[in-house]
C-alpha positions as CSV (number, residue, x, y, z in Angstrom):
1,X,97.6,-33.8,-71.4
2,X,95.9,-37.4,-71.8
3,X,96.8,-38.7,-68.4
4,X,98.1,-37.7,-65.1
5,X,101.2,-39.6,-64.4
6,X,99.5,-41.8,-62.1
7,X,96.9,-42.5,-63.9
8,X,99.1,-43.5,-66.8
9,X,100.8,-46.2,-64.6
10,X,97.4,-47.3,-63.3
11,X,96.8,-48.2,-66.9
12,X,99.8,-49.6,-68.2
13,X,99.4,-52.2,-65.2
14,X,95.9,-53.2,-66.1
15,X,95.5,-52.0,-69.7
16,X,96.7,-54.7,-71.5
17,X,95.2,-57.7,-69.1
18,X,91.9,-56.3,-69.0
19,X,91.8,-55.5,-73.2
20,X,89.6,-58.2,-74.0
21,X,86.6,-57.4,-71.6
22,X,87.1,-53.5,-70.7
23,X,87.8,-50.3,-72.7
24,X,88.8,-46.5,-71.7
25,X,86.0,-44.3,-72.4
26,X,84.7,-40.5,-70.6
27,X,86.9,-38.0,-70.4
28,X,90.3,-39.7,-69.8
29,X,90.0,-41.0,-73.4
30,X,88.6,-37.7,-75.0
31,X,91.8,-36.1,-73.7
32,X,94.3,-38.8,-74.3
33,X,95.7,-36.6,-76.8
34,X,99.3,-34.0,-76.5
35,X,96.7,-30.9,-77.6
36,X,93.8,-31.9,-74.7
37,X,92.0,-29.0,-72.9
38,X,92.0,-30.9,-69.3
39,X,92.7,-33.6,-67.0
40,X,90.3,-36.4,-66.0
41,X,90.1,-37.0,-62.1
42,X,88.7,-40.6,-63.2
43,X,89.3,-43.9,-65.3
44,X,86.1,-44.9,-66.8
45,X,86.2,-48.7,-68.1
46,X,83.3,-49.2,-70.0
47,X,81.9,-53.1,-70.6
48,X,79.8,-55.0,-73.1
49,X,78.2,-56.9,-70.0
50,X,77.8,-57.0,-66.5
51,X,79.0,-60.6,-66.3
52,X,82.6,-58.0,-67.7
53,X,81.8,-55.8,-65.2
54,X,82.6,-57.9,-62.1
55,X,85.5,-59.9,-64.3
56,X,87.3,-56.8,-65.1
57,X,87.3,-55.5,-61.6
58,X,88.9,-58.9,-59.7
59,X,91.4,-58.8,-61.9
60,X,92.1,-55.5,-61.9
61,X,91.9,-55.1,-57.9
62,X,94.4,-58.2,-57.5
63,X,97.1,-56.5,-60.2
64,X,96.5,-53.2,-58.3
65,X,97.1,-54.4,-54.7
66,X,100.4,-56.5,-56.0
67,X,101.6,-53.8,-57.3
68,X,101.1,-52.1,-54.1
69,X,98.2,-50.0,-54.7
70,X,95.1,-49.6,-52.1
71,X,91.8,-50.2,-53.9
72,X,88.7,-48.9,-51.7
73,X,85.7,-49.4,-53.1
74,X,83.0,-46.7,-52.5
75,X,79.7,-48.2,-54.6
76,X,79.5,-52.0,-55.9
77,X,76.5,-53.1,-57.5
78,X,75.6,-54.9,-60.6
79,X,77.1,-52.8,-63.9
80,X,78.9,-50.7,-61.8
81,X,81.5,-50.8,-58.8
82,X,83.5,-47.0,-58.1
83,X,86.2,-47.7,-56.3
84,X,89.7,-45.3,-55.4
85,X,93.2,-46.1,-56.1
86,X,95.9,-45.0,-54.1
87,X,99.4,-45.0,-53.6
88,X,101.4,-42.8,-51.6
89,X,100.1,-39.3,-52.3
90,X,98.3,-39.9,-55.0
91,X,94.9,-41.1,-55.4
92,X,92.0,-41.5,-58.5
93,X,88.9,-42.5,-58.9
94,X,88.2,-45.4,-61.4
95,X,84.7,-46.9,-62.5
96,X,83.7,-50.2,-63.9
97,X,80.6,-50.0,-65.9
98,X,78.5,-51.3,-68.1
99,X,77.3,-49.4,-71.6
100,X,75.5,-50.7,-74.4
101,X,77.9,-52.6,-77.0
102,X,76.0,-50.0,-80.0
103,X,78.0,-47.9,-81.2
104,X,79.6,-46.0,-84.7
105,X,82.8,-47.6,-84.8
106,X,84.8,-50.5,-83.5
107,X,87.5,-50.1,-80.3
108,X,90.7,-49.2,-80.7
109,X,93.8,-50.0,-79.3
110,X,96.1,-47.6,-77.3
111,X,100.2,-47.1,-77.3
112,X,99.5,-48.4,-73.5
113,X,98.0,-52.0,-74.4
114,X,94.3,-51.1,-73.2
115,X,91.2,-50.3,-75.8
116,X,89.9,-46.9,-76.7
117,X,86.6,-46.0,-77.3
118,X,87.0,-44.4,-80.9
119,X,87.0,-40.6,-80.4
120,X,83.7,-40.3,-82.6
121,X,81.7,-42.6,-80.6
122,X,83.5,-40.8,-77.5
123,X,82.0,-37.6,-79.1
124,X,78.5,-39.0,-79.2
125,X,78.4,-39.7,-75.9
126,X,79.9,-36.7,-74.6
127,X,76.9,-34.5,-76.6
128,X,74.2,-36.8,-75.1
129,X,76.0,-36.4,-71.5
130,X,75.9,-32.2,-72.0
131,X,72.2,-32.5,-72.8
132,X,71.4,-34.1,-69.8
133,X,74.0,-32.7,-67.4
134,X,75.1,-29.1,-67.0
135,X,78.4,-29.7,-66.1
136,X,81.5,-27.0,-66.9
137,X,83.9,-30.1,-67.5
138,X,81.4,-31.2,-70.5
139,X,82.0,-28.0,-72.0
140,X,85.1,-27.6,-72.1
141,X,85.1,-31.0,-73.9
142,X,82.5,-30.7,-76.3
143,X,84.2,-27.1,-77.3
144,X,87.4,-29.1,-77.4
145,X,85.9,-32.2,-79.7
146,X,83.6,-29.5,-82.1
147,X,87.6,-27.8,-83.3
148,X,89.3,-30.5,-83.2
149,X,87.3,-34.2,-83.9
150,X,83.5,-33.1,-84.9
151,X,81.4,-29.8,-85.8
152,X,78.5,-30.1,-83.0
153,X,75.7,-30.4,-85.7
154,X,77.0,-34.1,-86.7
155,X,77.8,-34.8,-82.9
156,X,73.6,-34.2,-82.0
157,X,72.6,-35.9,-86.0
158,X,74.4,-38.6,-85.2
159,X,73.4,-38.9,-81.4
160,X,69.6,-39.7,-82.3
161,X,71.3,-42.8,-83.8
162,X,72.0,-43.8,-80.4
163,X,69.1,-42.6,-77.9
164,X,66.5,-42.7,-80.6
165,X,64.2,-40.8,-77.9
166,X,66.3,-37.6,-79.2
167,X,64.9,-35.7,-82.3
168,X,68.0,-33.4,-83.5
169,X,66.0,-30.1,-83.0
170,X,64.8,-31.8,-79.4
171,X,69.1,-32.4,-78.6
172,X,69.3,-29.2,-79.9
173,X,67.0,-27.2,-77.8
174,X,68.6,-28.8,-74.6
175,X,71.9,-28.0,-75.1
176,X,70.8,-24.1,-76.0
177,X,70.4,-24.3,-72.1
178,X,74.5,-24.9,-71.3
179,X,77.0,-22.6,-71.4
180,X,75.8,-20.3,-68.6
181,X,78.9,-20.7,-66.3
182,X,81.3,-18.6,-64.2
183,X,85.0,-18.1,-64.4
184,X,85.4,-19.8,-60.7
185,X,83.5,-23.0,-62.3
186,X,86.5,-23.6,-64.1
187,X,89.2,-22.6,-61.9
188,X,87.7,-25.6,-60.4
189,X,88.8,-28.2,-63.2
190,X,92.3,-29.5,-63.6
191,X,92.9,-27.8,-66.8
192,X,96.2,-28.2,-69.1
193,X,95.7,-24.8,-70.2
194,X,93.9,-21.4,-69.2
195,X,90.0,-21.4,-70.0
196,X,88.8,-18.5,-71.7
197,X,85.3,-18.2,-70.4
198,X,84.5,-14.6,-72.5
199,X,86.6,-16.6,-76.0
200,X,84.3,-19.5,-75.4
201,X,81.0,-18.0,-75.1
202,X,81.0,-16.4,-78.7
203,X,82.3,-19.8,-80.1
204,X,79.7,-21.8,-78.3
205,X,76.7,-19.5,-79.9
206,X,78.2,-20.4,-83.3
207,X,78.7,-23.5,-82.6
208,X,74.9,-23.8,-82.2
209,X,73.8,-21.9,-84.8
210,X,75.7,-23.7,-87.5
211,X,74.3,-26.7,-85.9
212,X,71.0,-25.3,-86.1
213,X,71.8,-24.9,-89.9
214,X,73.4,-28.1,-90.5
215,X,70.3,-30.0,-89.4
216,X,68.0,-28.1,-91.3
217,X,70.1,-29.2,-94.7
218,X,69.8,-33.0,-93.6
219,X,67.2,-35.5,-95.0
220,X,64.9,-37.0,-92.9
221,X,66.1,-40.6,-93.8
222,X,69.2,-40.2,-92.6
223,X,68.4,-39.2,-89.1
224,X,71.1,-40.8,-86.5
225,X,74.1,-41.3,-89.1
226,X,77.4,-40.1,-89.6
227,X,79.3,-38.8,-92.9
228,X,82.4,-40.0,-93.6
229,X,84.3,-38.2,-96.6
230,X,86.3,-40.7,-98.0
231,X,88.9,-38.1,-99.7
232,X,89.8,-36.6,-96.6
233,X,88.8,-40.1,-94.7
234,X,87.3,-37.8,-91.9
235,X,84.2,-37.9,-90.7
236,X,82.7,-34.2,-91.5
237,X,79.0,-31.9,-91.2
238,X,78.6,-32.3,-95.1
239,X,77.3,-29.5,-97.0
240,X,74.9,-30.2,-99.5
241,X,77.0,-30.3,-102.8
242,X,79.3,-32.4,-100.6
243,X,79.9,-36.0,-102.1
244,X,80.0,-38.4,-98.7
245,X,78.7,-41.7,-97.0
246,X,76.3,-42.3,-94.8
247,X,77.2,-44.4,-91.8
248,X,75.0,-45.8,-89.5
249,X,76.1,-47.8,-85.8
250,X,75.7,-51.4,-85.1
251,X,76.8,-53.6,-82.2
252,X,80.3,-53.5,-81.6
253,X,80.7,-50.9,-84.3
254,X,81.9,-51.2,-88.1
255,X,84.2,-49.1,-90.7
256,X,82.9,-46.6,-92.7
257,X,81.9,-48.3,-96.1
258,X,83.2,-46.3,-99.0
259,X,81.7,-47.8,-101.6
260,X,78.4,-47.1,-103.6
């Protein structure tokens, strides 16, 4: 499920006033789908700025609290303030940060007012977060993202593109350390569904070996793109015979271009 219920109302409150500085990003937006493998216990609102940072948050604490929320913040300082909203029973967490403005694609907008990381730059960052974290929750999402948005070989060719101090093997070799988890790990996790801890393993290995493959077909010129089929109008791990377009992030983002 995308959103617990509370977390839904949290964002149709501030959503839409806070669209033009702030935008839903982590694992709240990977899983603001009807198919999603898990629950978020957190908002993330991402920013361009830091000046955004502090905006976003007043205005959001005031529509929060006369709405009858509590807002305690637990960290405040500059690029990031962590603060938990409650009301009545229920309680989450919800973070104002700042993240670099580079990135694949422009924001889009959600049926709830408020702006969406696109679910390929989502992807990117959740790949760079495994290889530096080893966290069950990142996973279960990049399992969930390689089936159903992006093979894991163009999540880590693509990821150079935005920590160029990644090589693709380098990502690679990293994330061959994840994976080594126990069942009560996950029991842990507010999952939609059941996690299959002996199904996952075996799709994990494959996952990494055709990623291992897929960066071995790649040029060395394109190093940090994305490939966007324009017949499907997906973005896809090309084979080589494949006929698709390179595409590169910027500031802000920027459509595939499908012309030669």
């Amino acid at each position: 499920m995308p959103l617990t219920e509370f977390q839904d109302a949290i964002l149709r409150l501030i959503g839409e006033p806070l669209a033009d500085d702030a935008y839903l990003a982590g694992g709240a937006a990977i899983h603001f789908t009807p198919n999603s493998a898990r629950y978020s216990n957190d908002l993330d609102l991402f920013h361009d700025s830091l000046k955004q940072v502090a905006s976003s948050f007043a205005i959001a604490d005031t529509l929060l609290k006369q709405a009858g929320y509590d807002v305690v913040v637990e960290l405040s300082q500059p690029g990031f303030i962590r603060a938990i909203v409650r009301r009545g029973d229920h309680a989450t967490l919800v973070d104002w940060a700042h993240d670099t403005a580079w990135r694949f694609l422009p924001l889009v907008v959600s049926p709830l007012g408020a702006r969406l990381m696109h679910p390929v730059d989502l992807a990117i960052n959740k790949v760079l977060a495994l290889a530096g974290r080893d966290e069950p929750r990142d996973f279960v999402d990049i399992l969930f993202i390689h089936e159903h948005t992006l093979p894991l070989g163009a999540m880590i060719w693509a990821a150079t593109g935005k920590d160029p101090g990644f090589t693709p093997r380098s990502l690679l070799e990293l994330l061959k350390r994840r994976g080594h988890y126990r069942p009560e790990e996950f029991a842990r996790l507010d999952l939609a569904r059941p996690f299959d801890l002996q199904q996952a393993k075996p799709q994990w290995l494959q996952a990494l070996s055709d990623a291992e493959a897929f960066i071995a077909t790649r040029p060395p010129e394109e190093v940090g793109c994305l490939y966007w089929d324009p017949h499907t109008e997906r973005f896809v791990a090309p084979d080589p015979q494949q006929s698709v377009f390179v595409h590169f992030g910027t500031r802000g983002g920027v459509v595939p271009r499908t012309v030669a």
